[in-house]
ChimeraX commands (.cxc) that place a marker at each C-alpha (Angstrom):
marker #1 position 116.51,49.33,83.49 radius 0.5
marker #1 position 118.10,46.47,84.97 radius 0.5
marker #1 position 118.35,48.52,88.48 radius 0.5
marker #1 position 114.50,49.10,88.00 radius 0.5
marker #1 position 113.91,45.86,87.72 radius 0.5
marker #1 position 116.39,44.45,90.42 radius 0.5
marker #1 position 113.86,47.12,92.62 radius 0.5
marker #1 position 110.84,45.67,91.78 radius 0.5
marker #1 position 112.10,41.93,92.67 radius 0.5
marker #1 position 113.72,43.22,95.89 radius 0.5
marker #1 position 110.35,45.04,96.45 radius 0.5
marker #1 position 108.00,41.57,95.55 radius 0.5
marker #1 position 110.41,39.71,97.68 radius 0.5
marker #1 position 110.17,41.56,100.73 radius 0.5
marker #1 position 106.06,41.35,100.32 radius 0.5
marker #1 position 105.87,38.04,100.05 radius 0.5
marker #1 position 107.95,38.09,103.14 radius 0.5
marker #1 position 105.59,40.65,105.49 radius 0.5
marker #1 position 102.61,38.02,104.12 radius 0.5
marker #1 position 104.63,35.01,105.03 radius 0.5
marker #1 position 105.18,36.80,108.37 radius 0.5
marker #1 position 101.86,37.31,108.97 radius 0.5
marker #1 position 100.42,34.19,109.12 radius 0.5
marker #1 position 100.59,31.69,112.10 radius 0.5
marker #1 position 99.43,28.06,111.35 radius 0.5
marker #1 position 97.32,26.06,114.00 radius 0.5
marker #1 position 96.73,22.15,114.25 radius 0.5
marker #1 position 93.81,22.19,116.52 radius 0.5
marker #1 position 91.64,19.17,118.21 radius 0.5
marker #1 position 88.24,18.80,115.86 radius 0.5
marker #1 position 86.08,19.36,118.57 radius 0.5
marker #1 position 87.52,23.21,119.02 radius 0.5
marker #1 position 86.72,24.04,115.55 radius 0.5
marker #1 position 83.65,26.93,115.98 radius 0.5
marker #1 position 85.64,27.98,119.31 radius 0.5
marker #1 position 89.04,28.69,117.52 radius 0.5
marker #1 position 87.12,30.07,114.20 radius 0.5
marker #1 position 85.67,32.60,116.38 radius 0.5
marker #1 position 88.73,33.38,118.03 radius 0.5
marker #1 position 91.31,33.55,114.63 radius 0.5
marker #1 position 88.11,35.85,113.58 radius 0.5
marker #1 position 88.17,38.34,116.39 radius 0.5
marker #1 position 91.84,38.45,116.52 radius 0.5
marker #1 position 92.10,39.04,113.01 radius 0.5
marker #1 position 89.69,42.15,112.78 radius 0.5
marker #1 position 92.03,43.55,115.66 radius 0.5
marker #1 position 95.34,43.10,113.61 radius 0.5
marker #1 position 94.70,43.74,110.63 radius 0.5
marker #1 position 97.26,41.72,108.45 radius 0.5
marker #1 position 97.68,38.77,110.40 radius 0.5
marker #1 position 95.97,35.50,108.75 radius 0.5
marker #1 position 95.30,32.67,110.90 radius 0.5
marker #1 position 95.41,29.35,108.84 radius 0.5
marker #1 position 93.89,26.64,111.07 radius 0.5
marker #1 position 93.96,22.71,110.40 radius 0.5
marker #1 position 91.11,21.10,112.49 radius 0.5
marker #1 position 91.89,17.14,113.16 radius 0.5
marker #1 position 91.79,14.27,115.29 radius 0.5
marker #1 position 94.56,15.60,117.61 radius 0.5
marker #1 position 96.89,12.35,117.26 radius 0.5
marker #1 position 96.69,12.98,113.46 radius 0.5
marker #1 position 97.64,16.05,113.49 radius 0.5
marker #1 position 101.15,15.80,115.80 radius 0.5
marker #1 position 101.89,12.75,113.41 radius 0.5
marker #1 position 101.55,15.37,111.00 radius 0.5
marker #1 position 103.56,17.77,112.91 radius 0.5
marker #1 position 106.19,15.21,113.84 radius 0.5
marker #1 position 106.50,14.42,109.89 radius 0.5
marker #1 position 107.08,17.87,109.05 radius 0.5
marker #1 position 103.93,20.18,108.52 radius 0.5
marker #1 position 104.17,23.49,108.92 radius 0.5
marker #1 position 102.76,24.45,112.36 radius 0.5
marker #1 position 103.10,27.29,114.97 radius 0.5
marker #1 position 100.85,25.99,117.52 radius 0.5
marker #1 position 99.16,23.39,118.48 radius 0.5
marker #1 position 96.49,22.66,120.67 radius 0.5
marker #1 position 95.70,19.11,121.08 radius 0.5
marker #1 position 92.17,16.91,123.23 radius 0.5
marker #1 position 94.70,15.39,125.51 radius 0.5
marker #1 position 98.46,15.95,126.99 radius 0.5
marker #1 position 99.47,12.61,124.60 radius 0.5
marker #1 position 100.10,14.01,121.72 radius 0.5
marker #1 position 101.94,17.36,122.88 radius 0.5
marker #1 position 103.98,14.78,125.47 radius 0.5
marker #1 position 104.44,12.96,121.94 radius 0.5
marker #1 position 105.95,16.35,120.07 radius 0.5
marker #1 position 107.88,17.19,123.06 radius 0.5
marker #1 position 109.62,13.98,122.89 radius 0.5
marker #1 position 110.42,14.45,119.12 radius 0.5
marker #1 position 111.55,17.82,119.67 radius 0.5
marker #1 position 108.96,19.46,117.83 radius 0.5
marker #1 position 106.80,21.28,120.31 radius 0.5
marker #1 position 108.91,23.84,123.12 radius 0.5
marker #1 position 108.29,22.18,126.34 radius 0.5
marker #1 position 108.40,25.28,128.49 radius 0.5
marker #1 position 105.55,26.79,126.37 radius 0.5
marker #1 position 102.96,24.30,127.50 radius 0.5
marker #1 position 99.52,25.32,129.02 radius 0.5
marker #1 position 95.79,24.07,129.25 radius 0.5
marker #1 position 93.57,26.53,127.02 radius 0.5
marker #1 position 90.17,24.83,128.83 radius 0.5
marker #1 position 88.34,21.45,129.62 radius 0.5
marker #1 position 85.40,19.61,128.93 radius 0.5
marker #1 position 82.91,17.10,129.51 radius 0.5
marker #1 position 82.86,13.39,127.96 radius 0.5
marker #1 position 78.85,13.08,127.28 radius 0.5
marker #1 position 77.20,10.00,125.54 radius 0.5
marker #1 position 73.90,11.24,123.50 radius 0.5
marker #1 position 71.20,9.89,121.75 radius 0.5
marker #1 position 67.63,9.55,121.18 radius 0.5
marker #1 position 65.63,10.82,123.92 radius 0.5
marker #1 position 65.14,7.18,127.02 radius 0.5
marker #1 position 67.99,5.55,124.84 radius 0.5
marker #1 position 70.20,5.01,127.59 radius 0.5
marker #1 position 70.77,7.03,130.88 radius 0.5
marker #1 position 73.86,5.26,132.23 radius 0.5
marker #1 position 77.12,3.27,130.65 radius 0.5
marker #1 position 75.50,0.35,132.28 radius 0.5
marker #1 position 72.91,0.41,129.59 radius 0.5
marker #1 position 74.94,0.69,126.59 radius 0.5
marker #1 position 74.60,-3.61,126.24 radius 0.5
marker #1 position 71.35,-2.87,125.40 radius 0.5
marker #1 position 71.95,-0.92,122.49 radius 0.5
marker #1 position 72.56,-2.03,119.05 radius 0.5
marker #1 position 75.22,0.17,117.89 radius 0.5
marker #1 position 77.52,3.33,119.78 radius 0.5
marker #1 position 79.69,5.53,117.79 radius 0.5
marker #1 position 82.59,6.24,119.38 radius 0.5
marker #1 position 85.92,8.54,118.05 radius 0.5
marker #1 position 88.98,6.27,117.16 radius 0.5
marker #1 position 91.08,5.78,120.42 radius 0.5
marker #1 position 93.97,5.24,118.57 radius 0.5
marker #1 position 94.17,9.09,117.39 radius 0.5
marker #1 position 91.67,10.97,118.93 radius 0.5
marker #1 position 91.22,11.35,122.74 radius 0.5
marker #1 position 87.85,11.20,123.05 radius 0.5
marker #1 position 87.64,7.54,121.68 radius 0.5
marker #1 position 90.25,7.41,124.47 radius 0.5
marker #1 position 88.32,9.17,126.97 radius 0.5
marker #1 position 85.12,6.84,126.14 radius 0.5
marker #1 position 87.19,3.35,126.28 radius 0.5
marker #1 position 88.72,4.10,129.75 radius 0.5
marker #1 position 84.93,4.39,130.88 radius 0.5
marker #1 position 83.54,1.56,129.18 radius 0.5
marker #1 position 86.55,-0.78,130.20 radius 0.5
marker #1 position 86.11,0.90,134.34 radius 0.5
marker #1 position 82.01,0.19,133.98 radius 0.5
marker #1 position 82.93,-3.46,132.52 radius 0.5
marker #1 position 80.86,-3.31,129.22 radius 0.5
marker #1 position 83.79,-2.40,126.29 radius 0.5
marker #1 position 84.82,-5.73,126.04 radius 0.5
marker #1 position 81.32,-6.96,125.58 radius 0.5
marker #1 position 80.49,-4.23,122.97 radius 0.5
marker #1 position 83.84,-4.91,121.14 radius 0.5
marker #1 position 83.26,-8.55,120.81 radius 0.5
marker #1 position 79.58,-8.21,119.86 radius 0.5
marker #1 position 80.70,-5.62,117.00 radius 0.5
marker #1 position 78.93,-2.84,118.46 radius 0.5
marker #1 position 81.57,-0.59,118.64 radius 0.5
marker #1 position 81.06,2.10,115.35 radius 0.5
marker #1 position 84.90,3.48,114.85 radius 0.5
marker #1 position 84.81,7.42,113.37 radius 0.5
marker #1 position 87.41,9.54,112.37 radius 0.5
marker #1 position 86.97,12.27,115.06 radius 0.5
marker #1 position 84.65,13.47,117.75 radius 0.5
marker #1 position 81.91,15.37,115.00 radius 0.5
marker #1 position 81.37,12.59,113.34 radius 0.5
marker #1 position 80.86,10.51,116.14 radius 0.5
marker #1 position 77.77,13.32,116.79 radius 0.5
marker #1 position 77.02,13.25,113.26 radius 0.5
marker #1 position 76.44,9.51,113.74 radius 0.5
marker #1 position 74.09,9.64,116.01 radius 0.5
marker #1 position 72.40,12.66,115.26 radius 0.5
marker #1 position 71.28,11.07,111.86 radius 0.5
marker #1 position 70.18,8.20,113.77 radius 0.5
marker #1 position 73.18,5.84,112.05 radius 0.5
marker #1 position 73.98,4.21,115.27 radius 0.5
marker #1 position 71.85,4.09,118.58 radius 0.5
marker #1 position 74.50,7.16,120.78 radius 0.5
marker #1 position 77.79,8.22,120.72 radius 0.5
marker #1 position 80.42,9.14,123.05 radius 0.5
marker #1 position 81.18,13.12,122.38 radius 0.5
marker #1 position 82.34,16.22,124.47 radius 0.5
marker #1 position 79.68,18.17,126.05 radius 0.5
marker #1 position 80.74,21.25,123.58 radius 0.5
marker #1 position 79.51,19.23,120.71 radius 0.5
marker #1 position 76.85,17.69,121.80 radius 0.5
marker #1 position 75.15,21.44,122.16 radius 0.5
marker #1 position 75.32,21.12,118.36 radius 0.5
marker #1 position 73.20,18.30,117.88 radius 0.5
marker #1 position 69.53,18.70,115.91 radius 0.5
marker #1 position 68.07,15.34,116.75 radius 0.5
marker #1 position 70.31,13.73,119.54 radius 0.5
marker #1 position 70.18,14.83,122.93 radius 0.5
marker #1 position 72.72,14.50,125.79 radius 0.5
marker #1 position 71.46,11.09,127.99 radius 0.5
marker #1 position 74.07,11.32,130.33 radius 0.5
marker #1 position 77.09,12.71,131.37 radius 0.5
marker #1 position 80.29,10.19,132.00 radius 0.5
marker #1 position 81.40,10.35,135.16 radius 0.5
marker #1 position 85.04,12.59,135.51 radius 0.5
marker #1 position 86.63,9.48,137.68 radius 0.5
marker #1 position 85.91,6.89,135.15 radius 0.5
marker #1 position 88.71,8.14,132.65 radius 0.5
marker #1 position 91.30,11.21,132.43 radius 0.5
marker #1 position 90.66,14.70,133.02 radius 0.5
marker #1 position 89.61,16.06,129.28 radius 0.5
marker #1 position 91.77,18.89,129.17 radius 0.5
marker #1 position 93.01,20.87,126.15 radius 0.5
marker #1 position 96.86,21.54,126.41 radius 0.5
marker #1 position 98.40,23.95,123.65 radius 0.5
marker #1 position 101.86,24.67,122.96 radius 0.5
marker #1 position 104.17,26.61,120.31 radius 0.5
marker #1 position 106.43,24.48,117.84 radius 0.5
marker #1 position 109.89,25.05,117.56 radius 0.5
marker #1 position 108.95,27.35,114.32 radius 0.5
marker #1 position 106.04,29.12,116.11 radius 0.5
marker #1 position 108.65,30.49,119.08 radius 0.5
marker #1 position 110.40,31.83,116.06 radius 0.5
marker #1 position 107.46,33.44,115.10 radius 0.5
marker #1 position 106.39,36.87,116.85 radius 0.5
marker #1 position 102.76,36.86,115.36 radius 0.5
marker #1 position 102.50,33.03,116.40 radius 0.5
marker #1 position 103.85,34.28,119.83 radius 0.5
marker #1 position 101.45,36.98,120.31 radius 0.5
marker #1 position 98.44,34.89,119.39 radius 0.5
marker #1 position 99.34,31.96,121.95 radius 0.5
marker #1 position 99.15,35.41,124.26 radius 0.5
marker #1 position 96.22,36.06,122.78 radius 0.5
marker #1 position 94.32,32.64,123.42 radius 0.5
marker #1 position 94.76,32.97,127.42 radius 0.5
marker #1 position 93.45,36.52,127.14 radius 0.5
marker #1 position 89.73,37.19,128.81 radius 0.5
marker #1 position 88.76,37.83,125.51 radius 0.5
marker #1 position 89.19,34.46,124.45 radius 0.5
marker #1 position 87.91,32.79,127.41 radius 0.5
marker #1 position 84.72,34.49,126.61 radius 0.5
marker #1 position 84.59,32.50,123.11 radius 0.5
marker #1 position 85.48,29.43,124.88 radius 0.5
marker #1 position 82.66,29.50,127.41 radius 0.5
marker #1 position 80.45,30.92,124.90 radius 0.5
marker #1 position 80.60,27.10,123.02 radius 0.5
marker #1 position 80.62,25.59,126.52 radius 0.5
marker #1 position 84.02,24.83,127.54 radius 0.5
marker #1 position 85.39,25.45,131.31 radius 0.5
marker #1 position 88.28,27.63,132.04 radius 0.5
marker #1 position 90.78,26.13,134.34 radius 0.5
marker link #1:1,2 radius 0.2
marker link #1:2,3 radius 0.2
marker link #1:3,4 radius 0.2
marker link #1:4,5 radius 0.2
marker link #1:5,6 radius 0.2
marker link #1:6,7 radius 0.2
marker link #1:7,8 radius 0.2
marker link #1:8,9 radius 0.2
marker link #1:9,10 radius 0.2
marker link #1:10,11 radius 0.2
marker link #1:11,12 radius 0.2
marker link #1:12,13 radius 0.2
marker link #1:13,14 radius 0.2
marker link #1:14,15 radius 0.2
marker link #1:15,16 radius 0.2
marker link #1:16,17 radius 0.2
marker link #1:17,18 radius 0.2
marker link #1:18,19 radius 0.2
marker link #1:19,20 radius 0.2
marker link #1:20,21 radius 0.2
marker link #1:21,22 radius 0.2
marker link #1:22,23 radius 0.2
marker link #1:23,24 radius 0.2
marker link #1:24,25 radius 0.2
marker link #1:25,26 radius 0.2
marker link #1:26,27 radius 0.2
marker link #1:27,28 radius 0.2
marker link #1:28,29 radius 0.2
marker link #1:29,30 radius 0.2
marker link #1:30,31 radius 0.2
marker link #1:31,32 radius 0.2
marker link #1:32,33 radius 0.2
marker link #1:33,34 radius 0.2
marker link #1:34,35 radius 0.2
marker link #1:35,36 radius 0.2
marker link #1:36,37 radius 0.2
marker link #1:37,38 radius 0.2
marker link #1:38,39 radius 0.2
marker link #1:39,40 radius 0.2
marker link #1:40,41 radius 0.2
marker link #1:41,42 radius 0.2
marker link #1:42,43 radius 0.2
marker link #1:43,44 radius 0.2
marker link #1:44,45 radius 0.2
marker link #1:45,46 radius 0.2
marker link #1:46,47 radius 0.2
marker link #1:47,48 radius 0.2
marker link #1:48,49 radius 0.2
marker link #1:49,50 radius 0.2
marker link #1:50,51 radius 0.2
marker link #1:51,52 radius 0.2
marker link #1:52,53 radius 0.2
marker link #1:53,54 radius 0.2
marker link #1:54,55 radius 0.2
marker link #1:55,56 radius 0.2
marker link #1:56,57 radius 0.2
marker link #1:57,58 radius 0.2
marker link #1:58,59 radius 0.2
marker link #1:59,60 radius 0.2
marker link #1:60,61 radius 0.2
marker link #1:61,62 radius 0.2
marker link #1:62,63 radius 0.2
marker link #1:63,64 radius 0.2
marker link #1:64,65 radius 0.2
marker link #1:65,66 radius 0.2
marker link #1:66,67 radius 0.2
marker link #1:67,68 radius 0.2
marker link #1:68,69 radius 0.2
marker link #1:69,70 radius 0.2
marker link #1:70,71 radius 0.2
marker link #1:71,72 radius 0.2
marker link #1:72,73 radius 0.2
marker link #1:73,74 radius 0.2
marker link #1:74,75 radius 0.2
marker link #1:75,76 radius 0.2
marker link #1:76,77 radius 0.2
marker link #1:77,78 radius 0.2
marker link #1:78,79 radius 0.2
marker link #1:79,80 radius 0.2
marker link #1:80,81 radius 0.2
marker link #1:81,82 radius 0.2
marker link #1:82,83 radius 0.2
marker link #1:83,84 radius 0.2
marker link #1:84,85 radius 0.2
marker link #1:85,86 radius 0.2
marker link #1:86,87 radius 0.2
marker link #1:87,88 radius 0.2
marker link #1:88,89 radius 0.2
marker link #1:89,90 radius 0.2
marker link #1:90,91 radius 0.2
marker link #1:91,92 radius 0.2
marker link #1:92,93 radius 0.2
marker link #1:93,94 radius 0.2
marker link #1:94,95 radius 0.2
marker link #1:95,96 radius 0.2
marker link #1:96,97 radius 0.2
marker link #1:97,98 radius 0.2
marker link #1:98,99 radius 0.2
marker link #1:99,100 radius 0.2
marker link #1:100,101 radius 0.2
marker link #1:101,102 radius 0.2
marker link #1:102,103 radius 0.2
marker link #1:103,104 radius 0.2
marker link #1:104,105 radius 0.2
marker link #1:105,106 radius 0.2
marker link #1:106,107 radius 0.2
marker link #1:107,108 radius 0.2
marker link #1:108,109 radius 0.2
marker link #1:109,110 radius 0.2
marker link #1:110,111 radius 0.2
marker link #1:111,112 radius 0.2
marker link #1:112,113 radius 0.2
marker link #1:113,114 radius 0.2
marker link #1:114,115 radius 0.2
marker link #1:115,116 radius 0.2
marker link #1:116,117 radius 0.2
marker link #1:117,118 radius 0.2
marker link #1:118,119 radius 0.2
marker link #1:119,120 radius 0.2
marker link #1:120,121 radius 0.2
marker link #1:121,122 radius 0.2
marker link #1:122,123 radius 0.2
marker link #1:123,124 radius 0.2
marker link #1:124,125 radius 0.2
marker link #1:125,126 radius 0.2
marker link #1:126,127 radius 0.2
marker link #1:127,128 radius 0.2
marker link #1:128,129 radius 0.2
marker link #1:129,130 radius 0.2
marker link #1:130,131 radius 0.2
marker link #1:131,132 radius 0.2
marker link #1:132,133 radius 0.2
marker link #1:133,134 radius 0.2
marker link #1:134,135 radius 0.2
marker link #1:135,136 radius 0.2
marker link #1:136,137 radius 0.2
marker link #1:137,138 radius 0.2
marker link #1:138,139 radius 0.2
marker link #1:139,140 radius 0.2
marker link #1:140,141 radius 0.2
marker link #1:141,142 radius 0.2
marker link #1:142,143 radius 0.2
marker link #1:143,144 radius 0.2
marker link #1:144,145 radius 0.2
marker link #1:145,146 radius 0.2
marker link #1:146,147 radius 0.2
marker link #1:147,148 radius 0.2
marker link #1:148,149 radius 0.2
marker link #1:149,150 radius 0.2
marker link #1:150,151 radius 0.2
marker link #1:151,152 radius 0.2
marker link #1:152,153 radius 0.2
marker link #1:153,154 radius 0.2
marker link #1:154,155 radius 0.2
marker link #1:155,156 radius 0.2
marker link #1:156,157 radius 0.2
marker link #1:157,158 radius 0.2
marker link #1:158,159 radius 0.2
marker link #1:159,160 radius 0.2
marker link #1:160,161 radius 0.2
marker link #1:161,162 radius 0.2
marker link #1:162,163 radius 0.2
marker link #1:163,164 radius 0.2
marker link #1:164,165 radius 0.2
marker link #1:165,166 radius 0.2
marker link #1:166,167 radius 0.2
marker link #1:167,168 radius 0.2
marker link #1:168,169 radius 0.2
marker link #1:169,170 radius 0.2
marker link #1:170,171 radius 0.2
marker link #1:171,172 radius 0.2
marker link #1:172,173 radius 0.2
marker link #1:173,174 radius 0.2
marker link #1:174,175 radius 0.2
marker link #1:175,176 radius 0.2
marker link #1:176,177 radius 0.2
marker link #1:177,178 radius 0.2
marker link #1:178,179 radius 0.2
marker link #1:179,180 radius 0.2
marker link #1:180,181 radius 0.2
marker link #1:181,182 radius 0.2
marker link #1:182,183 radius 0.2
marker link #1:183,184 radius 0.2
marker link #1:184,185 radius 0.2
marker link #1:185,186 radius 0.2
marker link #1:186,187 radius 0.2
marker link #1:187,188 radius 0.2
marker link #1:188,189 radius 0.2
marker link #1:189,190 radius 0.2
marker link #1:190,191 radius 0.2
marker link #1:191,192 radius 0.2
marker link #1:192,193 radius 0.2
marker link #1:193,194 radius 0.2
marker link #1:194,195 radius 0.2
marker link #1:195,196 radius 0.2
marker link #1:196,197 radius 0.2
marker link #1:197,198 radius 0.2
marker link #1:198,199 radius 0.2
marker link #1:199,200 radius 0.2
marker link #1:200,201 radius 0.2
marker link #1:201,202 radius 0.2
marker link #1:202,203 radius 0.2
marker link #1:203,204 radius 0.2
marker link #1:204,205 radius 0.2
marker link #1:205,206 radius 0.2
marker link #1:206,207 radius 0.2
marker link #1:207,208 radius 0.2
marker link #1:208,209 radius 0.2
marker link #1:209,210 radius 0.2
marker link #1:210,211 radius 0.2
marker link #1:211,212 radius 0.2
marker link #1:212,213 radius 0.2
marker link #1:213,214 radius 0.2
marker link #1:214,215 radius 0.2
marker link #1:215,216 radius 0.2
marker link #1:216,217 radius 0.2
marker link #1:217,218 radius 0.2
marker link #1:218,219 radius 0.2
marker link #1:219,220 radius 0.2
marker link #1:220,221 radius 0.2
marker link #1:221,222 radius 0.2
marker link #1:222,223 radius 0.2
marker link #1:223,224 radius 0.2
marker link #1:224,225 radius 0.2
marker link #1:225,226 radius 0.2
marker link #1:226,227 radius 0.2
marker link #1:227,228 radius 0.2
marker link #1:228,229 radius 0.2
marker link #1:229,230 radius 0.2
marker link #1:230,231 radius 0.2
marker link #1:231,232 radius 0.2
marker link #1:232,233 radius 0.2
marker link #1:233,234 radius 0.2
marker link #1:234,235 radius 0.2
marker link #1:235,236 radius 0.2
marker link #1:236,237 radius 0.2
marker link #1:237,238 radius 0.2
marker link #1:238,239 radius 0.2
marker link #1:239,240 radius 0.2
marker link #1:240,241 radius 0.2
marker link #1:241,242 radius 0.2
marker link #1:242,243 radius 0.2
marker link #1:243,244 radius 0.2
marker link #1:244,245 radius 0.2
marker link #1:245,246 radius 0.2
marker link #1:246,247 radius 0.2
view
């Protein structure tokens, strides 16, 4: 009896083990989050038991989280900051690091709102993605500050701080503030707001999405195939599908 049962624990053991082995864990920028659904989707009806578990953030909140411990096998952040950041605090394998795609800082809004960042004095209030944590509140201050109108804004309190890049859209799209600074790949989502302009590429950094295993995802051989898996053609398709650009 005692054998038996020392079977049937070895046996539970070991499942729990194949299931543990068959996850990989992603911290991905908010504003991939229908892209990399898709993609954990597809991948997962081709290997059958292997779970993705994403976390969808602002990207500097997640590789704080990272940093601090969370359990993560990749991560793909809005910016090179924040995988720069992990590299530094040994978290993030330096030699693994790639650009998935790019995309396009847009500012939208009600239709003859504004049609250049030279307007945005005019308006009453612009939603705009925290720069502290998420790069495209970064993205949007470099522009502002290289038109000359984000110090005005800031001091006359128009400035509308959100959490990430959706609900920056959701902002606007519900009419809460007058625009908001988004990528082009959300802005497609929209109801009610419509894209008024597109921010020119010199006035801030390239938006690029760099993406990189963690120390415990090179340990990993599912995490390792599915970083494969995310430069394959059959994940670029996905990507340009929801209107990012390949590089």
């Amino acid at each position: 009896m005692l054998r038996k049962v020392g079977f049937l624990l070895l046996f539970s053991l070991c499942a729990a083990s194949a299931a543990v082995a068959g996850e990989i864990r992603l911290s991905v920028a908010a504003s991939l989050t229908d892209a990399v659904t898709e993609i954990c989707a597809d991948y997962a009806r081709a290997h059958p038991g292997t779970t993705c578990l994403p976390n969808f953030g602002a990207s500097g909140t997640l590789a704080k989280q990272i940093a601090a411990g969370a359990p993560t096998d990749i991560f793909i952040s809005a910016n090179p900051t924040w995988v720069d950041f992990l590299v530094g605090e040994k978290r993030v394998a330096a030699d693994t690091v790639g650009i998935l795609a790019a995309n396009t800082l847009v500012f939208v809004g009600p239709k003859g709102r504004a049609s250049a960042l030279a307007d945005l004095p005019k308006l009453k209030r612009i939603a705009i993605a925290s720069p502290r944590s998420v790069p495209a509140g970064q993205y949007a201050e470099e522009a502002m500050k290289k038109a000359g109108v984000y110090d005005m804004l800031a001091a006359a309190g128009k400035l509308v701080m959100a959490q990430d890049v959706r609900q920056a859209l959701v902002y606007a799209d519900r009419g809460e503030t007058d625009g908001a600074f988004v990528y082009k790949t959300d802005a497609l989502l929209a109801r009610e707001a419509v894209i008024l302009f597109e921010v020119p590429k010199d006035f801030h950094s390239p938006v690029t999405y760099p993406m990189a295993l963690t120390d415990s995802g090179r340990a990993n051989p599912e995490a390792q195939a599915f970083f494969r898996y995310l430069s394959s053609a059959e994940a670029g398709k996905v990507l340009t599908k929801f209107g990012f650009v390949l590089e």
